[in-house]
C-alpha positions as CSV (number, residue, x, y, z in Angstrom):
1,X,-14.6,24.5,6.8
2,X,-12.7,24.9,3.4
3,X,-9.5,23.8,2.7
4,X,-7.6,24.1,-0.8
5,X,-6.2,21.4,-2.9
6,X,-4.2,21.6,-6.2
7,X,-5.4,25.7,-5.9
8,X,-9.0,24.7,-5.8
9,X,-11.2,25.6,-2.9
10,X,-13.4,22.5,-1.3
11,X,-15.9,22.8,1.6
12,X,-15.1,19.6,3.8
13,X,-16.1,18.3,7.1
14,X,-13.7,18.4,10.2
15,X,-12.1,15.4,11.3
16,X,-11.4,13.9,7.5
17,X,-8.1,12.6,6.5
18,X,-6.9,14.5,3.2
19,X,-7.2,11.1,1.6
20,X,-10.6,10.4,2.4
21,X,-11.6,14.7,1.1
22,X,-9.3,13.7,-2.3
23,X,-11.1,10.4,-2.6
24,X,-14.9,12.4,-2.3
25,X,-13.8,15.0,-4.5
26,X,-12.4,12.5,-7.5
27,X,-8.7,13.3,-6.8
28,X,-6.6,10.6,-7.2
29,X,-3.8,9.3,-4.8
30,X,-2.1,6.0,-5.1
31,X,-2.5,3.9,-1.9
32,X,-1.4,-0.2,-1.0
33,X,-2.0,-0.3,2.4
34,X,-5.5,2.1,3.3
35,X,-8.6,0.3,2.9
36,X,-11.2,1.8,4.4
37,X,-12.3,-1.3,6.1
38,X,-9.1,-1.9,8.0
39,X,-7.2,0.5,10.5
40,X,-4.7,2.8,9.0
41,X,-1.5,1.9,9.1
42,X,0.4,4.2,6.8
43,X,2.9,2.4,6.0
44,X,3.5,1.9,2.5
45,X,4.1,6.1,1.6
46,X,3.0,6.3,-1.4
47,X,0.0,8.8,-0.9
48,X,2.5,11.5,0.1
49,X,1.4,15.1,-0.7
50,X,2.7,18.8,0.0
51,X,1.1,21.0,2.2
52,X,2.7,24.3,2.2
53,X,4.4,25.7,5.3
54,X,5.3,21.9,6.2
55,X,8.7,21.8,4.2
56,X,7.9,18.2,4.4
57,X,5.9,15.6,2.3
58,X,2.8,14.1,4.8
59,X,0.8,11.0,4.4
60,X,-2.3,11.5,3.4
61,X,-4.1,8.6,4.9
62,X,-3.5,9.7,8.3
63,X,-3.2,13.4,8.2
64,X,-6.6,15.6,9.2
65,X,-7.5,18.7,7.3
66,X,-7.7,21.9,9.2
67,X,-8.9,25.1,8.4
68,X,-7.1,27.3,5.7
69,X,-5.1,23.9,4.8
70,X,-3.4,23.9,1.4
71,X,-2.6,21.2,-0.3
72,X,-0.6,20.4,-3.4
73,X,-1.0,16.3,-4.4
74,X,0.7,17.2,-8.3
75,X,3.4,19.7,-6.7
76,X,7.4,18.9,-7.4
77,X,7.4,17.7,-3.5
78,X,4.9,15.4,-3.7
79,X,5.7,13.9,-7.0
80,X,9.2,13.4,-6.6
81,X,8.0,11.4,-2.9
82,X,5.7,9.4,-4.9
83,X,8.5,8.3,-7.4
84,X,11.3,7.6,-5.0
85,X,8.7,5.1,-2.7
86,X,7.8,3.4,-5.9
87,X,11.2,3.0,-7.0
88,X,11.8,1.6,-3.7
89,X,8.8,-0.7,-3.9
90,X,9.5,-2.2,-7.2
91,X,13.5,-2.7,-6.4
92,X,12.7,-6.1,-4.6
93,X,9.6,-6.7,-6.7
94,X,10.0,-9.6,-9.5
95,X,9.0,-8.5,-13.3
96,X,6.5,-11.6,-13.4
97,X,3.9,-9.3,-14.8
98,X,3.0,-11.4,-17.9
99,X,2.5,-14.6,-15.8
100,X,1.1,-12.9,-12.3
101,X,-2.6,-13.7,-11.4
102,X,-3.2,-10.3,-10.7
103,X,-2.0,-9.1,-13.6
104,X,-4.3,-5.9,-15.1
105,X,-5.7,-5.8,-11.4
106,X,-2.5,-4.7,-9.9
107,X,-2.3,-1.7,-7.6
108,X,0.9,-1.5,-8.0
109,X,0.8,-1.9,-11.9
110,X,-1.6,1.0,-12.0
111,X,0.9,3.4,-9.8
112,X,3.6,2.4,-11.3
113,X,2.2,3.7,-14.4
114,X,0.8,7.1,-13.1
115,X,3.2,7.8,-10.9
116,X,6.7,5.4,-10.9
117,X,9.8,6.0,-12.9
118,X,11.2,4.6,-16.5
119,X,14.5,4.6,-15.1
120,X,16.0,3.5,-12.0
121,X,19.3,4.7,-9.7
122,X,19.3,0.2,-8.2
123,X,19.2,-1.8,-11.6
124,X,22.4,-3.5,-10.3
125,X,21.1,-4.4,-6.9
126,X,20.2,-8.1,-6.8
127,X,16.7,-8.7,-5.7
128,X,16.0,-9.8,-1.6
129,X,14.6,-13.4,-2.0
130,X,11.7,-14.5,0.4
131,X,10.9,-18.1,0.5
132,X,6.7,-19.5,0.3
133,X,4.8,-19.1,3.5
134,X,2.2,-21.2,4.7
135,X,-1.0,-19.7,5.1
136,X,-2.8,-22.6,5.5
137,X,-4.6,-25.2,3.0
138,X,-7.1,-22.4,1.9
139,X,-4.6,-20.0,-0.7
140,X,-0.8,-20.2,-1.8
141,X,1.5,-17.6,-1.7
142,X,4.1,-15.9,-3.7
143,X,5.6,-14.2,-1.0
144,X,8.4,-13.0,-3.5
145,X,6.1,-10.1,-4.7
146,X,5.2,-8.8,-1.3
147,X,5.7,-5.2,-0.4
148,X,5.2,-4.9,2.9
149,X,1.2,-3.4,3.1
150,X,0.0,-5.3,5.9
151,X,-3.5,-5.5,4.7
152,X,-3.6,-9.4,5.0
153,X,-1.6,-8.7,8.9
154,X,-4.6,-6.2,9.5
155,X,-7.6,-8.5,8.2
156,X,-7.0,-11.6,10.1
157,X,-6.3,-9.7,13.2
158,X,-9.2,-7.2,13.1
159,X,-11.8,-9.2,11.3
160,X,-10.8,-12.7,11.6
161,X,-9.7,-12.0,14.8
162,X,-6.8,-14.4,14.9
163,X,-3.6,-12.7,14.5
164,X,-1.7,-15.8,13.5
165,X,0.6,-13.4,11.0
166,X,2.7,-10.5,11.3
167,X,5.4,-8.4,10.1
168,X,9.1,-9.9,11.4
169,X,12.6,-8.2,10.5
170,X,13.4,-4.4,10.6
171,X,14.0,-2.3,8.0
172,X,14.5,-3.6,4.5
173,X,14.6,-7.2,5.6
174,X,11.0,-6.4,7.1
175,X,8.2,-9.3,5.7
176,X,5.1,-10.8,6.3
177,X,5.5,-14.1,7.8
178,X,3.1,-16.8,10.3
179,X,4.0,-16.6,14.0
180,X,3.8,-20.6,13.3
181,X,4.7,-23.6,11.0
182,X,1.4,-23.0,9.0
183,X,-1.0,-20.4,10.6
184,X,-4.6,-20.4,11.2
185,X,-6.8,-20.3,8.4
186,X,-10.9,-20.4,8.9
187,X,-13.4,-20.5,6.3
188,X,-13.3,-16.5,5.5
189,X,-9.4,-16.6,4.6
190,X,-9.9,-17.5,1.0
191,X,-10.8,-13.2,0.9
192,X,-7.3,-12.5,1.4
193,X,-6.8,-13.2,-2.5
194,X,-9.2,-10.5,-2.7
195,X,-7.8,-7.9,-0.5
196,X,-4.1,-8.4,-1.8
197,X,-3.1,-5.2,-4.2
198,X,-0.4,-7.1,-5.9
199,X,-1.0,-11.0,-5.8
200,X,0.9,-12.2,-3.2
201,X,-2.2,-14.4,-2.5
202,X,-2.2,-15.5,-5.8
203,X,-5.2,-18.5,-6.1
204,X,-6.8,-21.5,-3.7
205,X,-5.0,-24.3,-3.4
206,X,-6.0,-27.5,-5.7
């Protein structure tokens, strides 16, 4: 079936998320949480786009195409979304860019440059603190930088197959945390370092 996107006509295959048809095609949407490996989750809203007759920005990661679908992902809308979640991302993040280990890998580095803000409307709100977790001996956190994208809840309970963390609180007091003193950890844990967009998981312990 053919959808549009950005006014451009593509033949796609039913069933796909709009993500997964931008991703193919070489359009770019920022994501934290999607990985293709784990469930979606769709929880971080940064891939936001228009599609007109909606009246409403959609996620991407988790929203089909249909037939006749048009889709804007550089309209107004769906810049504007894009800015305000980033804003709202980086207002408890830490500006520890210059001594982060992830620093020039960052996801959220690279949207911040393509799609945040140079200003922002919550310079005078004073950053949530979030103490160290214990993941176990295998990595050290820096729980500080976190922002809430679940892939390291998602990979130890759908491919480690221990959910020993989670996601406690509500709202903006919402963070990762272990069910337990110090959670599970097996010998494939080390690849959360890997699968972290924005260094929370910052080495292996020494």
């Amino acid at each position: 079936m053919n959808i549009w996107i950005d006014n451009v006509s593509y033949r796609v295959q039913e069933g796909l998320s709009i993500l997964k048809v931008c991703e193919a095609n070489g359009i770019l949407i920022p994501r934290f949480c999607y990985n293709e490996k784990l469930s979606i989750s769709g929880n971080c809203r940064i891939c936001l786009v228009e599609i007109v007759g909606i009246g409403k920005p959609v996620l991407s990661c988790i929203t089909t195409v249909k037939a006749g679908m048009k889709v804007w992902t550089v309209s107004a809308l769906a810049n504007r979304s894009s800015t305000s979640v980033s804003e709202m991302v980086l207002k408890n993040h830490p500006l520890d860019c210059a001594i982060c280990d992830q620093g020039g890998e960052c996801d959220l580095q690279t949207v911040s440059m393509s799609a945040g803000n140079d200003t922002s409307r919550s310079y005078k709100v004073q950053k949530r603190p979030v103490g160290v977790k214990s993941f176990g001996v295998l990595v050290k956190t820096e729980m500080q930088r976190c922002i809430q994208c679940t892939r390291c809840v998602r990979y130890m309970s759908q491919v480690v197959g221990y959910p020993s963390i989670g996601m406690i609180g509500r709202s903006e007091m919402v963070e990762v945390s272990s069910y337990q003193s110090s959670s599970y950890m097996n010998k494939v844990s080390g690849n959360l370092i890997e699968l972290c967009p924005v260094g929370i998981i910052v080495k292996p312990c020494e």
